[in-house]
C-alpha positions, 0 to 999 in steps of 0.5 A, spaced: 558 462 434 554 462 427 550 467 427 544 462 426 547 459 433 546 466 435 538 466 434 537 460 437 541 462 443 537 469 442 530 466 441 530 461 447 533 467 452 526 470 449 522 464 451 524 463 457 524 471 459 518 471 457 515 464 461 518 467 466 514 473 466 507 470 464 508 471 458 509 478 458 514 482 457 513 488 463 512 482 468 519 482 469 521 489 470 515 490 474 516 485 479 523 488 480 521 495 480 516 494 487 522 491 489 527 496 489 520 501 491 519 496 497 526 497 499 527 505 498 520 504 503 521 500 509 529 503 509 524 508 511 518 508 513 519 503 519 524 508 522 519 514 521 517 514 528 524 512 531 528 516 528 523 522 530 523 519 537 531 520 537 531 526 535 526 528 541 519 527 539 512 526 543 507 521 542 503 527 539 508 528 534 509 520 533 502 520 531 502 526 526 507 522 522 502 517 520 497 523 520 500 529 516 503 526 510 496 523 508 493 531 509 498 534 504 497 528 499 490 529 500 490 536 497 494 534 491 492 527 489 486 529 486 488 535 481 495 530 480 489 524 477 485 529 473 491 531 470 494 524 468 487 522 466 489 528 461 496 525 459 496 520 452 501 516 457 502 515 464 509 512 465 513 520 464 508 521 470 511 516 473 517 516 472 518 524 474 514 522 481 519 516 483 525 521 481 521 526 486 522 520 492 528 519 490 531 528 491 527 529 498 529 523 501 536 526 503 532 532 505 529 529 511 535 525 513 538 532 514 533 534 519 538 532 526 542 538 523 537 543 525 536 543 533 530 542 537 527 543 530 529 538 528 523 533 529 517 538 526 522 539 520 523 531 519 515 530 520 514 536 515 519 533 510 515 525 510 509 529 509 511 533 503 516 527 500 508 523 501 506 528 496 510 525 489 509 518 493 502 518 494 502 521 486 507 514 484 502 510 488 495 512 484 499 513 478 503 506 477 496 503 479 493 506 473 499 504 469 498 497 471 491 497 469 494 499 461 500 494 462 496 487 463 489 486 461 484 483 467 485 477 466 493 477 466 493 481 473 493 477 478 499 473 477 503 479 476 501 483 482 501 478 487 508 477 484 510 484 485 507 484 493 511 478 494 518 481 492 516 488 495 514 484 502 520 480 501 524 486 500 522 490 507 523 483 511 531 484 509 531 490 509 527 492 516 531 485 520 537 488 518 535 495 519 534 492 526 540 489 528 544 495 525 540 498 530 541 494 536 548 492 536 552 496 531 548 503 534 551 504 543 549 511 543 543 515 541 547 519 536 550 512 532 542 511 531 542 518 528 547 517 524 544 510 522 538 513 520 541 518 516 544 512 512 538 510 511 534 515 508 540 517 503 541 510 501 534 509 498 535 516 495 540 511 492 536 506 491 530 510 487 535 512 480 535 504 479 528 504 480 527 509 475 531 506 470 527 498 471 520 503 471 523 505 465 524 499 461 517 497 461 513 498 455 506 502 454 501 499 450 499 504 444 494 509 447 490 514 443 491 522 443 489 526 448 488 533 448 493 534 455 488 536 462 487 544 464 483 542 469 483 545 475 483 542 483 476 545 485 474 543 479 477 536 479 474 535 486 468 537 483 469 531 478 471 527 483 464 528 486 459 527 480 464 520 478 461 518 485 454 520 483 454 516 477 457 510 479 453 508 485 457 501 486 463 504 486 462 510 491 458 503 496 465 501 495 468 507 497 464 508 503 467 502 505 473 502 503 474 508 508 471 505 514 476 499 513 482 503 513 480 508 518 479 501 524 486 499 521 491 506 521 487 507 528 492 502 530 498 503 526 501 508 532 498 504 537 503 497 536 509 502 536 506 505 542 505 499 546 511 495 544 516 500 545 514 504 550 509 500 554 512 493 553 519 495 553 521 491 547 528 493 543 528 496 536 530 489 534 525 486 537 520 489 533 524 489 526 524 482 528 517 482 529 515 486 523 520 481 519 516 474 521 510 479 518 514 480 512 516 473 511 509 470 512 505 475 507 512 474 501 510 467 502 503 467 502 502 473 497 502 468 491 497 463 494 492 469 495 493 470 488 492 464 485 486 463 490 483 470 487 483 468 480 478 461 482 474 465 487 470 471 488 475 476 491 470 479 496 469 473 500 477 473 500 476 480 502 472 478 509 476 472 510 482 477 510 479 483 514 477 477 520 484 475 520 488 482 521 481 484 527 485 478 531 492 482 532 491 488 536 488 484 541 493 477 540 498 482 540 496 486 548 495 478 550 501 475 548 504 471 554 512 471 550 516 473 544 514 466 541 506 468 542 507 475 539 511 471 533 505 468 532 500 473 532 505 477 527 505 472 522 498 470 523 497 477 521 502 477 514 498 471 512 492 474 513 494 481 509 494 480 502 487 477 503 484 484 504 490 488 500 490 484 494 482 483 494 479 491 495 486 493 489 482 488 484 476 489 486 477 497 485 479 495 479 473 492 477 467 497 480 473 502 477 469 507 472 473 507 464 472 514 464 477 518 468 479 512 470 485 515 475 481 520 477 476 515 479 483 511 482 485 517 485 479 517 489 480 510 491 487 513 494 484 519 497 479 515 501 485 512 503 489 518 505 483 521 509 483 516 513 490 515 514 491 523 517 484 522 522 484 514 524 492 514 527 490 521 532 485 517 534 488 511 535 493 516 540 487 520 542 484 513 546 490 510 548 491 516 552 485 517 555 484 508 556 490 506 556 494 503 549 492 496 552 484 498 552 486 502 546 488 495 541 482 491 544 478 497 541 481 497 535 480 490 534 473 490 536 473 495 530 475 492 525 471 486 527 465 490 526 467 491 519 469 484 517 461 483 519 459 489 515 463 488 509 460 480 510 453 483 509 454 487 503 457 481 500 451 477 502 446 482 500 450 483 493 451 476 492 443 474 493 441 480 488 446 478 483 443 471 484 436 475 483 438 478 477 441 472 473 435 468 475 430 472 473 435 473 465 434 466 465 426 466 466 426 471 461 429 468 455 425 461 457 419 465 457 421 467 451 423 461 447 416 457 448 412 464 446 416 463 441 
């Protein structure tokens, strides 16, 4: 072929990589990034109370894998966000924390090794692995922000959590059926998820090479952050203080995810150890999620380009109330498949909606210090709502414990209803009174 020929060639694999992704080069690399991070997650993180309870666990010790990780990133994510607001680029950050991930995965899985310690080994191990995790997660957002301008983000990450959430259904349907038909004896399934968590350490190289191809916009020089953990919670508080909307948000943001990380343990609980449902049944049942939330990510994302994300919000928060409930009342498999993937429909609505909206009441200055909060909030719940959650169901019972969860996470799909009214009306007020003022300024004049 001529070398013109060869140009041709090149210019068209160009545009249709680049209409592929958007228009924008990183789209693609993104994309593919949350996809293999998605993997190395849910090879994971949907066997850690399994995995825990083969080995022994108790319930207390199931709820303290939800809880622990999220105290020991909460001590570390602040002073981390400070430092990366310091940094002139956010991607070498990003990149050391997903190699991080990647070397304490195998750690973990050598926990059955260590006898009646084991257990306590494996959860201490997840909560320290949580810490260059939670770090990954603020600073990739924070990132991301760079990589595209406001009004290019909503296809982009609505295609990144469609093939995240695309991956896990693979991912955890297979893990289920490795499980329960290749697993016979409780040391097979030890052993199964031992290859588990070293594959995702696997995984977590080629995640780092995709990551690494994304390119960093141009950013301005700065002087690299001394700041100090006392003194970033300290800035974290006057950033609050400053910004009344954001710490609005925040208040909120931390009463929603302390009604939904209330029932993350409590679904494990009653299916497998009150309902007697097997690994695969409930894999199964968290694929048929997955496969509802992949299709209807990008639906979400388009909706959130045309509407405003806060009443996607609500909608999204009354949807995810109904499933503790539906779930403790189904009748049979297909009544739980399909409060299941009512659920996944119903999830990006509020995932999607409160990460755009953090983006928009976001402060510009120390912006990931600023999302570090967002994700600290998050992390606070995340260690005290899942010990309540257990703490109920063993004083009423797991049933009367997930008609609780639901009844709260009703009431704050109620509250976040009246703080949108209530800031849209205000809104109306003040446009309303702009367009008065430049009337009344036109016929004075």
């Amino acid at each position: 072929m001529s070398g013109r020929g060869k140009n041709l060639v090149s210019g068209f694999h160009k545009r249709l990589r680049l209409h592929l992704s958007f228009h924008n080069e990183n789209t693609f690399p993104f994309v593919m990034e949350g996809l293999l991070a998605s993997l190395v997650l849910y090879l994971t993180n949907p066997f850690y109370q399994l995995f825990a309870t083969a080995m022994g666990a108790s319930d207390f010790g199931v709820g303290m894998i939800n809880a622990l990780p999220a105290l020991f990133a909460l001590f570390i994510l602040i002073p981390a966000a400070a430092r990366v607001d310091g940094m002139a680029g956010k991607k070498p950050f990003v990149l050391q924390m997903i190699l991080w991930c990647g070397a304490l995965l195998p750690i973990c899985a050598l926990a059955p090794f260590l006898g009646k310690a084991g257990p306590w080994v494996f959860i201490v191990g997840i909560a320290v692995w949580n810490i260059p995790y939670i770090c990954y997660t603020a600073s990739w957002q924070s990132y991301f922000s760079d990589l595209f301008a406001p009004r290019e983000r909503n296809m982009p990450y609505a295609w990144r959590m469609a093939a995240t959430n695309g991956a896990a259904m693979v991912v955890v349907l297979i893990g289920g059926v490795i499980l329960t038909y290749a697993c016979k004896t409780g040391q097979q399934k030890i052993w199964a998820y031992q290859a588990f968590f070293l594959t995702a350490g696997v995984l977590s190289a080629f995640q780092w090479r995709l990551m690494k191809k994304t390119r960093q916009p141009a950013a301005p020089r700065r002087e690299k952050s001394g700041t100090k953990p006392l003194q970033a919670f300290k800035m974290a508080v006057r950033a609050l203080s400053r910004n009344k909307a954001y710490g609005i948000f925040s208040l909120t943001l931390f009463i929603f995810y302390f009604s939904w990380q209330m029932g993350w343990p409590l679904f494990f609980i009653y299916l497998i150890k009150h309902a007697g449902y097997s690994e695969l049944t409930k894999c199964a049942l968290d694929a048929v999620s997955f496969v509802a939330l992949t299709f209807s990510s990008a639906v979400w994302g388009r909706m959130m380009a045309k509407k405003d994300v806060r009443i996607l919000i609500v909608l999204g928060i009354f949807g995810c109330a109904v499933l503790p409930a539906w779930t403790v009342s189904a009748t049979g498999m297909l009544s739980l498949a399909v409060s299941y993937a009512f659920g996944g429909l119903m999830q990006p609505a509020f995932q999607m909606g409160l990460f755009h909206r953090m983006l928009e009441l976001v402060p510009e200055e120390n912006r990931t210090l600023n999302i570090g909060i967002y994700n600290s909030v998050i992390q606070i719940s995340g260690f005290i709502a899942p010990l309540c959650g257990v703490a109920i169901s063993n004083a009423v019972g797991v049933v009367k414990a997930m008609y609780l969860d639901s009844c709260a996470r009703f009431f704050v799909g109620v509250l976040f209803l009246i703080i949108f009214l209530w800031t849209r009306k205000r809104e109306m007020g003040r446009n309303g009174h702009e367009v008065c003022a430049g009337t009344n300024e036109g016929v004075g004049g």
